[in-house]
C-alpha positions as CSV (number, residue, x, y, z in Angstrom):
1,X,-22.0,155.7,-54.9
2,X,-21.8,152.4,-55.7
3,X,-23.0,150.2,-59.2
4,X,-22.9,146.2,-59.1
5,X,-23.1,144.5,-62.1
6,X,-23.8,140.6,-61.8
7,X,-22.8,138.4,-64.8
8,X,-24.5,135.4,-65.7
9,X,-24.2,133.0,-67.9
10,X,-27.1,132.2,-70.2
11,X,-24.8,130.3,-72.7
12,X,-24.4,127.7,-69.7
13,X,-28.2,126.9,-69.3
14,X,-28.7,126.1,-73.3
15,X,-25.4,124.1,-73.1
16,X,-27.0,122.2,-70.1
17,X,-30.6,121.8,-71.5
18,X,-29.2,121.0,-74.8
19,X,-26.6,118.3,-74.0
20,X,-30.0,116.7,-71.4
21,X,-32.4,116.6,-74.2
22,X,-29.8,115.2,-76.8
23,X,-28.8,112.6,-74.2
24,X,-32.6,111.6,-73.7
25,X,-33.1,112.1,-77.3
26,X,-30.1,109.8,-78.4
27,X,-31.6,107.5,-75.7
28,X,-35.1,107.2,-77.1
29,X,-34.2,106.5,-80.7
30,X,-31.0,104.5,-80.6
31,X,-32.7,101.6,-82.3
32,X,-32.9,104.1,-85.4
33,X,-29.4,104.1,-85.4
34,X,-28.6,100.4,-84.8
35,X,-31.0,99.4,-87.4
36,X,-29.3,102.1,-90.1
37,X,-25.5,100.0,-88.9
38,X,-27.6,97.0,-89.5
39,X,-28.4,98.2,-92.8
40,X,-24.9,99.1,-93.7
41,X,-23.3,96.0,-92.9
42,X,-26.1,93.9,-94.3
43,X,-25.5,95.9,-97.7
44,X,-21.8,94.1,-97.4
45,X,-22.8,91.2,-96.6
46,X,-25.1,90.7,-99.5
47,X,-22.2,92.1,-101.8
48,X,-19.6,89.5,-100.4
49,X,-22.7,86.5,-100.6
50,X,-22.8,87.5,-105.1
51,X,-18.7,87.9,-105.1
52,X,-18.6,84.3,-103.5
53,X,-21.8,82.8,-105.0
54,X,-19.5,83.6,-108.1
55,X,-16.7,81.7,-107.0
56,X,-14.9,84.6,-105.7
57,X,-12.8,85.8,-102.8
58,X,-15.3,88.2,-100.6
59,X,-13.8,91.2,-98.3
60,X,-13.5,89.1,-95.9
61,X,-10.8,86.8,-97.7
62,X,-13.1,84.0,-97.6
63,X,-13.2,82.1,-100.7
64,X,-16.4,79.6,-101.0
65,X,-15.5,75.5,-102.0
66,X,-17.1,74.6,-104.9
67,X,-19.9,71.9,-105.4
68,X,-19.9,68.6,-106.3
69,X,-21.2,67.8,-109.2
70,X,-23.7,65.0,-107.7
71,X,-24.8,68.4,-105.4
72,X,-25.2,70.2,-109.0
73,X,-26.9,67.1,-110.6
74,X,-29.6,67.2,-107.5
75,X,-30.4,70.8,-108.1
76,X,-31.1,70.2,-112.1
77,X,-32.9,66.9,-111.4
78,X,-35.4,69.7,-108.7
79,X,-35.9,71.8,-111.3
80,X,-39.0,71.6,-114.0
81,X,-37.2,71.4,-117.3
82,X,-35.4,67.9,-115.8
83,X,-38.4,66.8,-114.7
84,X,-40.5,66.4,-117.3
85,X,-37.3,65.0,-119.2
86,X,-37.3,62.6,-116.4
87,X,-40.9,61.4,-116.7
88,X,-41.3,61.2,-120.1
89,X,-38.6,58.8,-120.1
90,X,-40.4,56.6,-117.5
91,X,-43.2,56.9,-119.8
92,X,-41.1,55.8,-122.5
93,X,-39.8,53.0,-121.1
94,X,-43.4,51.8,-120.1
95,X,-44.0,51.6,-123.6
96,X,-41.4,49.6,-124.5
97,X,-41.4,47.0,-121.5
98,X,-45.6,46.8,-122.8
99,X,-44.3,46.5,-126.2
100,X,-41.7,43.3,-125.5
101,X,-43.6,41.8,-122.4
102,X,-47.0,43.1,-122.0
103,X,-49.1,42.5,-125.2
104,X,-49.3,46.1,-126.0
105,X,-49.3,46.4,-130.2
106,X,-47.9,49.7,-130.9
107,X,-49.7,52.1,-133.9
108,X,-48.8,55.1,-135.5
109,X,-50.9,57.6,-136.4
110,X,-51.4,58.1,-140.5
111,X,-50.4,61.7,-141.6
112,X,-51.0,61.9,-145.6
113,X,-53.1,59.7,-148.1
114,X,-56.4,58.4,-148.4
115,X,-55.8,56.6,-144.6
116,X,-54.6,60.1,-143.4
117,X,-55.8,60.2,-139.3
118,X,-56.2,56.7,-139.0
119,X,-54.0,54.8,-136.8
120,X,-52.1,51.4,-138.6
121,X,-49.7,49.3,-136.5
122,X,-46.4,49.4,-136.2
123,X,-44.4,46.5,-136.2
124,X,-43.1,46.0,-132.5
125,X,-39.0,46.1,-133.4
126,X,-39.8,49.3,-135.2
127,X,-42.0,51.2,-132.4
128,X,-39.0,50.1,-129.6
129,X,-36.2,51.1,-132.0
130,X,-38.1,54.6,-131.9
131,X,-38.6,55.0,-128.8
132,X,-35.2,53.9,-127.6
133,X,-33.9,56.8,-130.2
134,X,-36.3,59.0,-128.4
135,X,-34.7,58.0,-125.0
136,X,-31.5,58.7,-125.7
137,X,-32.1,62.4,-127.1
138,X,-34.1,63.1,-123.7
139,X,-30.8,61.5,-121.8
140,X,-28.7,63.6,-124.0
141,X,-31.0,66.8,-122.7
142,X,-30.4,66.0,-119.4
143,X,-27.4,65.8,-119.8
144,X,-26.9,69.1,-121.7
145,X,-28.7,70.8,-118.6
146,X,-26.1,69.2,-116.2
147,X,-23.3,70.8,-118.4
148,X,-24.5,73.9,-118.9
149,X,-25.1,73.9,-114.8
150,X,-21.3,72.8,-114.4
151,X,-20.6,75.9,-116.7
152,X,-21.7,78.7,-115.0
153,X,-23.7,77.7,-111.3
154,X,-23.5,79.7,-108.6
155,X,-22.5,78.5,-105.7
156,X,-25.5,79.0,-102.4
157,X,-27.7,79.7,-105.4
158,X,-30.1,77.4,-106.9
159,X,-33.9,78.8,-106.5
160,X,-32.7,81.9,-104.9
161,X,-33.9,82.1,-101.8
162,X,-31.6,82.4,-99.3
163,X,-29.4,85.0,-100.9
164,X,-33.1,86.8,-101.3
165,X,-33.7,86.2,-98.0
166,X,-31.5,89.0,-96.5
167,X,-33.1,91.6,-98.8
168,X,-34.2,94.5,-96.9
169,X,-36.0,96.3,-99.3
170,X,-34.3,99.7,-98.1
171,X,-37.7,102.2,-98.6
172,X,-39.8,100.0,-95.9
173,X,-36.8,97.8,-94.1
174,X,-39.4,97.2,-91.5
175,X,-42.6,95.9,-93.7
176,X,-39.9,93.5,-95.7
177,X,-38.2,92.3,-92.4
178,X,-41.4,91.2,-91.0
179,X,-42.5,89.3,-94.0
180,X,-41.8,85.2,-93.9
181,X,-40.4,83.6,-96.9
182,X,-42.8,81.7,-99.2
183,X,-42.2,78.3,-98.8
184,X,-42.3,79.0,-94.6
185,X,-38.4,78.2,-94.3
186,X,-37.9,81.4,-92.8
187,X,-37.0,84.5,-94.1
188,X,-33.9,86.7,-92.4
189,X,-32.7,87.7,-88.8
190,X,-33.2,91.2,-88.4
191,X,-33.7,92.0,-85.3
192,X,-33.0,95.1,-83.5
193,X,-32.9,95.2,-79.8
194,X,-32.2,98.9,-78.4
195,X,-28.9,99.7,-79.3
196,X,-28.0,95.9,-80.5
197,X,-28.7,94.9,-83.7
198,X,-28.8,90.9,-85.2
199,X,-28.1,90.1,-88.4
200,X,-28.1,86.5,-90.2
201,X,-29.6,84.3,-92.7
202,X,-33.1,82.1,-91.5
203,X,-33.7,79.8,-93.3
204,X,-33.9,75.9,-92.4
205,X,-31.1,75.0,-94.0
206,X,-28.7,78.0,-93.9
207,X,-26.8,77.2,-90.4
208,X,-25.7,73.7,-92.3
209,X,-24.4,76.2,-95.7
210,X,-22.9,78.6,-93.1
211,X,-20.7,75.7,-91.3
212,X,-18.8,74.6,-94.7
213,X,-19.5,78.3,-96.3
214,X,-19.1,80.8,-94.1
215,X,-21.8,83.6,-94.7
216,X,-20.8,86.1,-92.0
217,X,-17.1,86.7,-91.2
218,X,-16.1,86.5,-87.6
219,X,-14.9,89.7,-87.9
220,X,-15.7,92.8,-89.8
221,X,-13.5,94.1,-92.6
222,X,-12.1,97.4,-91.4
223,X,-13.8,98.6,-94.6
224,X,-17.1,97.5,-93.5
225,X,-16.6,99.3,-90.0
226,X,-15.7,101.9,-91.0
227,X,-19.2,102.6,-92.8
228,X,-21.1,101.1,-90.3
229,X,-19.2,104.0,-87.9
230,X,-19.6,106.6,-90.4
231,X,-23.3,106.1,-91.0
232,X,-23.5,106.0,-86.7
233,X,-22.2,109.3,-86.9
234,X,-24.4,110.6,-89.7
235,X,-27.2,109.6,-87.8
236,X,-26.1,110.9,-84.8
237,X,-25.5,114.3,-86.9
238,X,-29.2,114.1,-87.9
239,X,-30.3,113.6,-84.2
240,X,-27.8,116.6,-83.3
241,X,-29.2,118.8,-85.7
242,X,-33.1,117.9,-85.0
243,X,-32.4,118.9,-81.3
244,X,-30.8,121.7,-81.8
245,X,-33.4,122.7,-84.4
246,X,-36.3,122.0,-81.8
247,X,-34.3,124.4,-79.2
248,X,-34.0,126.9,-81.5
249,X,-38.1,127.5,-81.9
């Protein structure tokens, strides 16, 4: 009497349909993980633009050049507080080129007394001598807003909108990618392309900041690589797991 006994291998088959699905599942959703890299180095990159912004040295070893102050002197002059310094000194010196040349008989406006409300005139020496006082406290203001600029500016920072630009708002990256910026300069690169992923900063006038101020290094720290490899692999883990999960029902 004879018995046969034929052993298979079961094990080999779940090895074999496990490794096939993870490879088509990997396949399938490798844009996941390139956007999650993208993330990751993104995250550094903002970092390195507020060390640098600050006048700092970033991972990279890049340090930013300052400003000159007639670049700092344009961004206060944009702003509104210079502005309306700036026009009512125009006004101002309306008034007196009226006063001196243009017939125009200055009056002041009666605050107490029996005349209280009316308005008298002011002799002409007296209303420039007050306005040119007035002038040179609004040029003293301007010039107090330059200062205090020169003090403590940050450099690629002046309404904010570039560094803002690369935001990714990390609870909906995609919803926030896909936005454009308000003034319609362009908001971020983001763009993920299977397993390639583009980073960089959109707006119209970033390429000109990135040629004297480099915004992304040429190459990445090891410290940023080493994230951007470790959150790969935790992704991959995830993927790993969810197969294997789906196997087991």
């Amino acid at each position: 009497m004879q018995l046969k006994w034929k052993t298979s291998f079961p094990v080999v088959t779940e090895v074999r349909l496990f490794a096939k699905q993870l490879a088509e599942t990997l396949r399938a959703r490798i844009s996941e993980g390139a956007m999650a890299v993208g993330v990751s180095v993104l995250a550094h990159v903002q970092k390195d633009y507020e060390t640098k912004s600050r006048h700092g040295t970033g991972e990279d070893g890049v340090q930013w050049m300052d400003l000159s102050e007639k670049t700092l002197e344009a961004r206060v002059r944009r702003r509104s507080p210079a502005q309306k310094i700036v026009e009512e000194r125009k006004q101002i010196a309306q008034e007196i080129r009226g006063i001196l040349h243009g017939g125009l008989t200055p009056t002041r406006k009666v605050t107490r007394g029996k005349n209280k409300g009316q308005r008298v005139a002011v002799p002409k020496e007296v209303a420039v001598a007050e306005r040119r006082k007035r002038r040179e406290t609004l040029s003293k203001q301007l010039n107090n807003l330059l200062l205090k600029e020169l003090s403590s500016y940050q450099i690629g920072v002046d309404q904010g909108l570039q560094r803002s630009s690369a935001a990714p708002g990390f609870d909906d990256p995609k919803k926030i990618w896909e936005l454009n910026a308000s003034d319609a300069d362009g908001g971020n690169i983001f763009v993920v392309d299977g397993g390639t992923v583009t980073l960089g900063y959109g707006r119209s006038y970033s390429a000109a900041f990135d040629a004297d101020r480099p915004i992304f290094p040429d190459q990445l720290p090891a410290g940023w690589r080493e994230d951007a490899e470790k959150t790969l692999h935790d992704w991959t883990d995830e993927v790993v797991s969810e197969v294997m999960g789906g196997l087991g029902r």
